[in-house]
LOGULUM-281486 format. One record per residue: residue in one letter; x, y, z of N, C-alpha, C in turn; residue number from 1. Coordinates in pm, whole numbers, m for minus. Example, Ala and Ser with C-alpha at 12.3 -4.5 7.8 and 13.67 -1.06 7.14 Angstrom:
// LOGULUM-281486
aa | n.px | n.py | n.pz | ca.px | ca.py | ca.pz | c.px | c.py | c.pz | i
A | 1319 | m569 | 780 | 1230 | m450 | 780 | 1320 | m330 | 780 | 1
S | 1285 | m225 | 708 | 1367 | m106 | 714 | 1290 | 3 | 787 | 2
// end
This chain:
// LOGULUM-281486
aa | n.px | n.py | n.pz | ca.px | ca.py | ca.pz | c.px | c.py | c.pz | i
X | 182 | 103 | 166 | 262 | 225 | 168 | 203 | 321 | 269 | 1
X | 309 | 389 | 358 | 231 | 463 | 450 | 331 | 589 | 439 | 2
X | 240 | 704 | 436 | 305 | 856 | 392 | 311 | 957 | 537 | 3
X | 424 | 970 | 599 | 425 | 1035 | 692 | 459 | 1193 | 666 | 4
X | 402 | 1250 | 755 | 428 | 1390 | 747 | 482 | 1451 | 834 | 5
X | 652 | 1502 | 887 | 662 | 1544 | 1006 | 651 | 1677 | 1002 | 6
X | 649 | 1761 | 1138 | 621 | 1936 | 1167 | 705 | 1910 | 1262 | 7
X | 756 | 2042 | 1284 | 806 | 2120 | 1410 | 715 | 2224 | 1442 | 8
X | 675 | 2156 | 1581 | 563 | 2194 | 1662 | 564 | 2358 | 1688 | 9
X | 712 | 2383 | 1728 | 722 | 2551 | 1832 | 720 | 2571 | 1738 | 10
X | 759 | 2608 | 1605 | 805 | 2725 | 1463 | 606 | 2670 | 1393 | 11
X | 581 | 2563 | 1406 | 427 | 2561 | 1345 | 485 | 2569 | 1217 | 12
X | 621 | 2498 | 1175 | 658 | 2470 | 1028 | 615 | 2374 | 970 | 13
X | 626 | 2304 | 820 | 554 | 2215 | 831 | 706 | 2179 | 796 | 14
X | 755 | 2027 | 822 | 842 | 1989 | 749 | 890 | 1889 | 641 | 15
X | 902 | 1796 | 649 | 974 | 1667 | 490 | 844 | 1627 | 525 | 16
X | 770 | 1559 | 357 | 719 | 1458 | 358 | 744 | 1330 | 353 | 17
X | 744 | 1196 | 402 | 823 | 1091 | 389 | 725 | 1000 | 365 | 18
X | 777 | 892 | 269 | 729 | 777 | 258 | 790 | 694 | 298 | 19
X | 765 | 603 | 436 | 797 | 519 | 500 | 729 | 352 | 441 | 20
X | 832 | 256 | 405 | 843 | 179 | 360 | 864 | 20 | 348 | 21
X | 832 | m89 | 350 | 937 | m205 | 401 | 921 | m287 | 215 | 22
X | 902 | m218 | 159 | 887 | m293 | 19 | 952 | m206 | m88 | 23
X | 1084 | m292 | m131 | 1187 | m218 | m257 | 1088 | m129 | m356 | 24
X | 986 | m232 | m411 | 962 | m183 | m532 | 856 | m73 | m537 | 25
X | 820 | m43 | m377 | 736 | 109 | m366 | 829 | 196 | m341 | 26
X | 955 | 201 | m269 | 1088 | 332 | m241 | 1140 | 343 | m412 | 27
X | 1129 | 263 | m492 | 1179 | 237 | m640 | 1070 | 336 | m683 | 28
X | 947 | 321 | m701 | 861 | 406 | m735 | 833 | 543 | m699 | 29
X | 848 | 555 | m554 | 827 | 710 | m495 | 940 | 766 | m540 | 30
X | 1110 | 738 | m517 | 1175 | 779 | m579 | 1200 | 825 | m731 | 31
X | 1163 | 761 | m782 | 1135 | 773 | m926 | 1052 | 927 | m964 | 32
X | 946 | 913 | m869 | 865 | 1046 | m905 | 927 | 1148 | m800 | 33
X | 1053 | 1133 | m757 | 1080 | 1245 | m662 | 1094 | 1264 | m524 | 34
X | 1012 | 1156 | m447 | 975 | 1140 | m290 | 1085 | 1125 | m222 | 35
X | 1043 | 1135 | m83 | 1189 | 1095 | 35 | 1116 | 961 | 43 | 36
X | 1186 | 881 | 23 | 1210 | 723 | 86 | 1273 | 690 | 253 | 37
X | 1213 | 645 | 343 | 1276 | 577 | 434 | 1236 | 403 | 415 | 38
X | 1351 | 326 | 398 | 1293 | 210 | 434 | 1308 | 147 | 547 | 39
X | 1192 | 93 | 584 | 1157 | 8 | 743 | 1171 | m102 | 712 | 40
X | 1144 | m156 | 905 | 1142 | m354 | 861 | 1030 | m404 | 777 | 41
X | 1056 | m466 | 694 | 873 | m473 | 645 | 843 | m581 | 727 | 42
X | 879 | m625 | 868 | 804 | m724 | 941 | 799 | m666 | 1036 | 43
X | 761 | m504 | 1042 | 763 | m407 | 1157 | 601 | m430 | 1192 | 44
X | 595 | m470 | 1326 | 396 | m493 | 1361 | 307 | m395 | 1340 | 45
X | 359 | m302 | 1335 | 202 | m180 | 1345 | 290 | m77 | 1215 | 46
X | 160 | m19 | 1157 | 192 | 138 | 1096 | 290 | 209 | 1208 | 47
X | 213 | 234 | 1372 | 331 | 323 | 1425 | 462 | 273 | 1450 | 48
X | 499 | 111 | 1459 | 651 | 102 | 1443 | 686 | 129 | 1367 | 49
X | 593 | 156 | 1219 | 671 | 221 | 1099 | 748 | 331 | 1124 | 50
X | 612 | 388 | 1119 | 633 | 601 | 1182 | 763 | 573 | 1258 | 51
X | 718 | 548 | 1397 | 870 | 561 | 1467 | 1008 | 529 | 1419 | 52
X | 1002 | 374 | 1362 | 1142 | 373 | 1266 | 1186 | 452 | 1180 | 53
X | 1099 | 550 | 1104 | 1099 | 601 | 1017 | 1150 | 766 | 1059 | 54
X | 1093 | 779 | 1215 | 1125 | 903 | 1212 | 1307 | 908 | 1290 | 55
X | 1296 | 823 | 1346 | 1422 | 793 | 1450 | 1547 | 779 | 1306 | 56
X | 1535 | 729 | 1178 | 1617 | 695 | 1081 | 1652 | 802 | 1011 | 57
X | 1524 | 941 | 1018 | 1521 | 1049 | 876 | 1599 | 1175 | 1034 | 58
X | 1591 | 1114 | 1139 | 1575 | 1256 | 1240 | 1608 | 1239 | 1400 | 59
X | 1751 | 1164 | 1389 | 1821 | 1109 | 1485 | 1823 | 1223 | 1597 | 60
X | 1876 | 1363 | 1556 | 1867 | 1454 | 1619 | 1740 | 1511 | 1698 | 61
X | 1647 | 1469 | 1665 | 1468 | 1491 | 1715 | 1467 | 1625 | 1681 | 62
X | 1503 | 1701 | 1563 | 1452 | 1832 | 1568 | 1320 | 1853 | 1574 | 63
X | 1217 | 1737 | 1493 | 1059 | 1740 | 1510 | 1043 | 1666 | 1630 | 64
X | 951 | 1746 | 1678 | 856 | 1674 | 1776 | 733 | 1646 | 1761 | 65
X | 708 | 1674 | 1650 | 512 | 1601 | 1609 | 559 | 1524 | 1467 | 66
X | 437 | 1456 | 1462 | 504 | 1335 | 1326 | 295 | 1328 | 1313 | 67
X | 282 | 1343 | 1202 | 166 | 1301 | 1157 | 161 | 1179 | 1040 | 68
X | 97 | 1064 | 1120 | 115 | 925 | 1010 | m24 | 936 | 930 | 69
X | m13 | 964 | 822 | m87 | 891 | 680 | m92 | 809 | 645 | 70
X | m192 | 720 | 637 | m196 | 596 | 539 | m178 | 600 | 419 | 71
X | m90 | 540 | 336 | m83 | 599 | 163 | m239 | 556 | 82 | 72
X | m328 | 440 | 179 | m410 | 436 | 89 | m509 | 547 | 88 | 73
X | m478 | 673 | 90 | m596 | 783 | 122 | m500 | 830 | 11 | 74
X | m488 | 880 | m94 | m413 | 936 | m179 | m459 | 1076 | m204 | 75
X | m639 | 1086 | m241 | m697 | 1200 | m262 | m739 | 1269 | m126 | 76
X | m681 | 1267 | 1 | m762 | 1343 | 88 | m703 | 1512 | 55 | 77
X | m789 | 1532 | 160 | m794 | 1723 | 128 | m681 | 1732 | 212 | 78
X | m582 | 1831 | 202 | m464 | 1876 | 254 | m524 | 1953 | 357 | 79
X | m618 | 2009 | 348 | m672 | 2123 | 467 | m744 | 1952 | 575 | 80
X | m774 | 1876 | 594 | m799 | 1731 | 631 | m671 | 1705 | 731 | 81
X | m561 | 1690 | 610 | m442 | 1699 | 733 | m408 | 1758 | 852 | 82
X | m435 | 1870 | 781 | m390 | 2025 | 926 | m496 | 2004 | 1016 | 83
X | m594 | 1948 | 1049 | m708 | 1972 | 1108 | m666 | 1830 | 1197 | 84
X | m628 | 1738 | 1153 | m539 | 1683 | 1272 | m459 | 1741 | 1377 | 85
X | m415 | 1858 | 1357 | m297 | 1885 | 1480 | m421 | 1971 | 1583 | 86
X | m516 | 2013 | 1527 | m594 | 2116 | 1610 | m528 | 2063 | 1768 | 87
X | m662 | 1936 | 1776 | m599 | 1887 | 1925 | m445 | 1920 | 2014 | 88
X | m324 | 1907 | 1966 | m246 | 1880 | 2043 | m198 | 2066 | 2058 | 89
X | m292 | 2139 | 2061 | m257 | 2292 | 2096 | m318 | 2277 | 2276 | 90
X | m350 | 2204 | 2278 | m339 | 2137 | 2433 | m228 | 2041 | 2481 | 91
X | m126 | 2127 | 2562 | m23 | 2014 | 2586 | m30 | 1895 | 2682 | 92
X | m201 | 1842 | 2684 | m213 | 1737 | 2774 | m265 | 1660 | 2704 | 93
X | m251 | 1678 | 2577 | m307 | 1592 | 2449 | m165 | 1501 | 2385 | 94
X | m187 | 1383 | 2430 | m71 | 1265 | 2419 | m93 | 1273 | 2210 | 95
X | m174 | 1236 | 2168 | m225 | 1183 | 2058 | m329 | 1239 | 1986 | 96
X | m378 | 1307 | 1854 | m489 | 1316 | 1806 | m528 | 1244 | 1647 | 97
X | m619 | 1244 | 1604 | m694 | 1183 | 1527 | m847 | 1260 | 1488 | 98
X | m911 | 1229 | 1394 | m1015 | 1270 | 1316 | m1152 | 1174 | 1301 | 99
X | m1241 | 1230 | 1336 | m1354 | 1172 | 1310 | m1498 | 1278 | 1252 | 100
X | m1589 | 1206 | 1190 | m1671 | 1238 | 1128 | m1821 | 1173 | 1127 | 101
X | m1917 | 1233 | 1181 | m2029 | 1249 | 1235 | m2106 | 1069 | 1136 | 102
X | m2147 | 1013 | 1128 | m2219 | 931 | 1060 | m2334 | 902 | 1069 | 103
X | m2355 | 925 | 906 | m2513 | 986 | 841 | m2599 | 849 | 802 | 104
X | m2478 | 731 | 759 | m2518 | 625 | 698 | m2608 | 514 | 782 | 105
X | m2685 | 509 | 793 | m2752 | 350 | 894 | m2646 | 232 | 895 | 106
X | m2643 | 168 | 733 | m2540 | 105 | 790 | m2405 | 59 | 845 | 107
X | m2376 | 210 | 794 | m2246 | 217 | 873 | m2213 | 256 | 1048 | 108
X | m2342 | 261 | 1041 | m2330 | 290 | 1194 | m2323 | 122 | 1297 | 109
X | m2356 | 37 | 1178 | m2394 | m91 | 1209 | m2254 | m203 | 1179 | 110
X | m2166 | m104 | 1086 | m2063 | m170 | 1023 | m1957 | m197 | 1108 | 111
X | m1874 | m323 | 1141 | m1799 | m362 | 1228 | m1648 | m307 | 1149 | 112
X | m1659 | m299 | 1015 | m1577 | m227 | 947 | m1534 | m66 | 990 | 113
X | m1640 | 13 | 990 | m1588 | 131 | 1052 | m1620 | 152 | 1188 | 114
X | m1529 | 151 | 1241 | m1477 | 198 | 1368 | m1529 | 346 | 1401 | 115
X | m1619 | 319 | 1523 | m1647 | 441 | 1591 | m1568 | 457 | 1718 | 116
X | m1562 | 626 | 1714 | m1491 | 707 | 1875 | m1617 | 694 | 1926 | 117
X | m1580 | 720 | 2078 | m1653 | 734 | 2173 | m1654 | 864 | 2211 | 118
X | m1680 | 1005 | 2207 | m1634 | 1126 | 2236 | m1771 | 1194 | 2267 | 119
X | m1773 | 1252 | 2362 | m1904 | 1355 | 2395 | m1862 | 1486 | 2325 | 120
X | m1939 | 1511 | 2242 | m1863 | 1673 | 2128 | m2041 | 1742 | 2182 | 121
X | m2021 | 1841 | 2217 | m2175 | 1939 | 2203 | m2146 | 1979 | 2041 | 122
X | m2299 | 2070 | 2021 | m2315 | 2104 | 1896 | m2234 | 2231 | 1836 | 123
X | m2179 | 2254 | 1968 | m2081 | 2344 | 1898 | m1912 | 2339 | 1915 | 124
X | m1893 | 2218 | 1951 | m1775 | 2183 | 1956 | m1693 | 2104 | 1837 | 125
X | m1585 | 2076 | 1819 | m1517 | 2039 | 1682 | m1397 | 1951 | 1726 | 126
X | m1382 | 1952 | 1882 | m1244 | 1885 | 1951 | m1267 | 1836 | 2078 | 127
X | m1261 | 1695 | 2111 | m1294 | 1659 | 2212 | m1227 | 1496 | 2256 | 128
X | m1230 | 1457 | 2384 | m1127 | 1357 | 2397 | m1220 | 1232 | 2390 | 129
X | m1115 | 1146 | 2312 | m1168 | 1026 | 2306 | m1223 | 931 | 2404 | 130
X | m1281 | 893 | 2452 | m1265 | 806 | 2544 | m1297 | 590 | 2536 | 131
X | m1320 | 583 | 2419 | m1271 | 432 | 2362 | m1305 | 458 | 2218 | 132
X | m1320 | 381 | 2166 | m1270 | 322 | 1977 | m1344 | 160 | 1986 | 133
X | m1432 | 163 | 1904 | m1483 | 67 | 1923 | m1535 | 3 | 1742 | 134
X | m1517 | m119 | 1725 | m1606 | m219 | 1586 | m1775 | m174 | 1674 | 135
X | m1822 | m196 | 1718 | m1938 | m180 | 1750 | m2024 | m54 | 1779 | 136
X | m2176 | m71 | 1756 | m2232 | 49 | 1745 | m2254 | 132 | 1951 | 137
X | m2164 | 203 | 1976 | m2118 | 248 | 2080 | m2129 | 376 | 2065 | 138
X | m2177 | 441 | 2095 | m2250 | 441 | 2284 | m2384 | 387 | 2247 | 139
X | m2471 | 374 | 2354 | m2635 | 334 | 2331 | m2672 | 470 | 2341 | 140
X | m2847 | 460 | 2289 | m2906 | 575 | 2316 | m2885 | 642 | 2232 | 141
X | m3031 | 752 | 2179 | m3040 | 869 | 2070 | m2854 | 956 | 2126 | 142
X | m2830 | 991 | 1991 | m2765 | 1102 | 1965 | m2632 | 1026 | 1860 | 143
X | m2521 | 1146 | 1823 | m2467 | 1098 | 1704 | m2361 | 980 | 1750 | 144
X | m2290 | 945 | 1600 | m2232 | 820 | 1659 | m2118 | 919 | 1540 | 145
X | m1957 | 872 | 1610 | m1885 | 918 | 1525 | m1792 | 835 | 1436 | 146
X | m1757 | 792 | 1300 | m1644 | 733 | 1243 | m1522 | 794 | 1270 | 147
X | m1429 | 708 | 1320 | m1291 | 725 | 1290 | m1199 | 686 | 1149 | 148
X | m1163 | 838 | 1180 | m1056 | 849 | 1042 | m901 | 797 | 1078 | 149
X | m831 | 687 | 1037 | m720 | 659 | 1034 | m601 | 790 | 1067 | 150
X | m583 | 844 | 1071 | m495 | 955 | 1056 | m463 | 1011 | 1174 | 151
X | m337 | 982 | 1233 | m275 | 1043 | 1363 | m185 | 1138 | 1351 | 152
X | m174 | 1217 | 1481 | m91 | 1302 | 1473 | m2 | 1283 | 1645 | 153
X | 105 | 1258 | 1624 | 171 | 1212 | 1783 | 262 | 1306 | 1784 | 154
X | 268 | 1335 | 1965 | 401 | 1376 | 2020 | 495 | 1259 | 1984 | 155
X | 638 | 1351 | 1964 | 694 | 1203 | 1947 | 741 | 1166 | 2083 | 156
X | 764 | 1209 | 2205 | 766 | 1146 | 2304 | 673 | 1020 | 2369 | 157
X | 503 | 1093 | 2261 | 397 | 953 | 2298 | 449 | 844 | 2163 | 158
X | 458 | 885 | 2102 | 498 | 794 | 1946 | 592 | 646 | 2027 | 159
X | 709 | 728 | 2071 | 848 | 663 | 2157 | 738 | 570 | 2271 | 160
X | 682 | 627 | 2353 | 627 | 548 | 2440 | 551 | 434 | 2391 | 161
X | 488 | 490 | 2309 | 313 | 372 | 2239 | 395 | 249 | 2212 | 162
X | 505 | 268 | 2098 | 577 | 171 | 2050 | 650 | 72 | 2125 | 163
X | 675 | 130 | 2259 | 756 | 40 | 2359 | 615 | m46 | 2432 | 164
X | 525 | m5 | 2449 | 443 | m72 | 2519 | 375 | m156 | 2461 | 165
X | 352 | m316 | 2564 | 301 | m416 | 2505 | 154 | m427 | 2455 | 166
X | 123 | m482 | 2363 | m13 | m480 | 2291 | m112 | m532 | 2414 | 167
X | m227 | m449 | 2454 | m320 | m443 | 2554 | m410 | m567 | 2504 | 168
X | m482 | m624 | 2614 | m590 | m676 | 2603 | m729 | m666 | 2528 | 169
X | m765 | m529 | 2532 | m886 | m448 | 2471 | m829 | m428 | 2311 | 170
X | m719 | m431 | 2309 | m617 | m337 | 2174 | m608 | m517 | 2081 | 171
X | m612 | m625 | 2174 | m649 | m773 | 2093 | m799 | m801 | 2026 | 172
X | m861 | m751 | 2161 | m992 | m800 | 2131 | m1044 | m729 | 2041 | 173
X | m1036 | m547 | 1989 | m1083 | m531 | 1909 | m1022 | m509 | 1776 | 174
X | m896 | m518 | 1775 | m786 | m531 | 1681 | m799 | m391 | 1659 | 175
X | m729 | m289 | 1745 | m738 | m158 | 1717 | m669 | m86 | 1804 | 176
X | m502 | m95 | 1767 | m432 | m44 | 1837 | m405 | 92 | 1904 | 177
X | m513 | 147 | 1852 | m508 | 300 | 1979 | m517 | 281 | 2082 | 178
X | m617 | 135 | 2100 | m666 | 123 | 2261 | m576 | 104 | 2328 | 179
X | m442 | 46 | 2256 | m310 | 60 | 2356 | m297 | 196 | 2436 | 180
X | m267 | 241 | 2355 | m271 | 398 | 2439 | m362 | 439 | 2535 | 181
X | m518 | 418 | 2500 | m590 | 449 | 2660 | m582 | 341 | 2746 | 182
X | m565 | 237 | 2723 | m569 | 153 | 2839 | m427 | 202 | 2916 | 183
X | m302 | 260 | 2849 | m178 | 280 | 2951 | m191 | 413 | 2953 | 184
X | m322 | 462 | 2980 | m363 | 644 | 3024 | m352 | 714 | 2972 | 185
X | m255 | 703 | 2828 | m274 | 791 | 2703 | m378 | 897 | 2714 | 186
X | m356 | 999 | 2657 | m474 | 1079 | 2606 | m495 | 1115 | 2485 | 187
X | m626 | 1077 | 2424 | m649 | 1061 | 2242 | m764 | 1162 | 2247 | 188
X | m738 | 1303 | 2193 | m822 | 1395 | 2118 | m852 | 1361 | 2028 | 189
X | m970 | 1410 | 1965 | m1035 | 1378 | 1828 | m1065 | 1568 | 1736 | 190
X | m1057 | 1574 | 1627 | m1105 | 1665 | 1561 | m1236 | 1627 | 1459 | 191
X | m1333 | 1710 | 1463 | m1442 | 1684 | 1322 | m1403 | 1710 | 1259 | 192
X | m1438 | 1614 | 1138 | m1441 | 1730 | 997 | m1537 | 1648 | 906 | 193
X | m1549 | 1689 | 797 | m1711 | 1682 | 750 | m1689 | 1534 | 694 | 194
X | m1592 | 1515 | 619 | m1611 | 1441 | 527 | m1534 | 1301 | 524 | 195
X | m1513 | 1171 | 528 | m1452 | 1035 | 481 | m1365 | 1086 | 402 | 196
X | m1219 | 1057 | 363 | m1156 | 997 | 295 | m1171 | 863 | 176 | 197
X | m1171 | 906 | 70 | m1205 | 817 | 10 | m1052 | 712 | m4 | 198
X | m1107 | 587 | 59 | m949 | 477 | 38 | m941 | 414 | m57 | 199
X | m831 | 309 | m90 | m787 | 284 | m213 | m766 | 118 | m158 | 200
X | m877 | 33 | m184 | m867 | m81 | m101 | m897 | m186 | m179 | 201
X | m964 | m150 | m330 | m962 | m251 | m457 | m940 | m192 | m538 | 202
X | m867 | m288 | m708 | m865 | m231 | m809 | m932 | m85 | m877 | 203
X | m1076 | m108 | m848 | m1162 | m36 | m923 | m1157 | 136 | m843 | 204
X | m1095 | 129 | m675 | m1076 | 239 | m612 | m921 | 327 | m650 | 205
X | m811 | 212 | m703 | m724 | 253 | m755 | m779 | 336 | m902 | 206
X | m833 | 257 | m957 | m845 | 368 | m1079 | m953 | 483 | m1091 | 207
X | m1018 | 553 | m959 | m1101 | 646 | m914 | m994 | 716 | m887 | 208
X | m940 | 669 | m770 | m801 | 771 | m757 | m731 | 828 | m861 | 209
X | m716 | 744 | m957 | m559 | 762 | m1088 | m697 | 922 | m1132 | 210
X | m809 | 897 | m1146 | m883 | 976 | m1256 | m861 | 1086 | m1166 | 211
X | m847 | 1101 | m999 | m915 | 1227 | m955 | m728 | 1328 | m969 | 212
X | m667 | 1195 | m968 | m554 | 1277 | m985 | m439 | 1320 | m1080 | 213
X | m467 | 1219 | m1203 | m391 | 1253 | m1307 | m435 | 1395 | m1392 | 214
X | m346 | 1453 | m1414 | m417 | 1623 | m1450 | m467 | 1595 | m1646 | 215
// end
């Protein structure tokens, strides 16, 4: 399940939340508790052919022009987490942004599981451009290494583009389709923020979630 969030950029409104879909019996469920349902192909290749199908289906007219994609398995992130995605694109030479967070852990710095940015941030900076995404512990040499947080925020003019363009070489090898975007010159900002998202990726994380959120 993947939970999109669109805005209209000039008004800085926020607008529909959507749950974009390719499986009956999750639009059966979100509906149930209330949600907007879009359903997609569920043999759509990426999360962003989701997004894009999803937004082109709810918003033929393009009144939004930013679309922020959520993964549904982040259920408990902080809402102030979200907004801190758009920081970046208050630069209109910012194709794409995304979130990352400083890493404290040894072995996660070692983990082919989390995915580090490549971004030069000084110590007093909070926004800075990506320049690769990597499984490996990247860059060499003392200083911090950053995790990437799943969570984009696109023009939808880059959204429209990313989706038309063919899956890159670098974007195979490391199975990490942003690199589509810099390899075809994209530009991917990053924002800090302190903390991981806790995901929902086994049983026992589903029922951490149910506790943090059932009242």
């Amino acid at each position: 399940m993947i939970v999109h969030v669109l805005r209209r950029a000039e008004a800085a409104k926020v607008g529909p939340v959507l749950v974009a879909c390719g499986d009956q019996a999750i639009a059966d469920a979100v509906a149930e508790a209330g949600g907007t349902v879009v359903m997609t192909d569920p043999d759509s290749p990426s999360g962003s052919d989701r997004v894009y199908a999803a937004l082109e289906a709810f918003d033929p007219s393009a009144e939004y022009d930013v679309v922020v994609n959520l993964q549904g398995d982040l259920p408990t992130i902080d809402p102030v987490v979200i907004d801190t995605v758009l920081m970046p694109l208050s630069d209109p030479a910012v194709d794409i942004a995304t979130l990352v967070t400083k890493i404290s852990d040894e072995a996660e710095r070692h983990d082919p599981n989390a995915v580090k940015a490549v971004v030069g941030l000084a110590d007093d900076e909070k926004v800075g451009r990506a320049l690769y995404f990597s499984r490996a512990t990247v860059p060499i040499g003392e200083g911090a290494h950053y995790h990437h947080i799943g969570i984009y925020a696109f023009r939808r003019a880059a959204l429209r583009r990313f989706v038309e363009l063919p899956e890159s070489v670098l974007e195979k090898r490391e199975k990490l389709e942003q690199l589509r975007a810099l390899e075809a010159g994209m530009r991917i900002d990053v924002a800090l923020v302190d903390t991981v998202p806790d995901g929902v990726d086994t049983p026992a994380d589903l029922e951490r979630a149910r506790a943090i959120l059932e009242p």
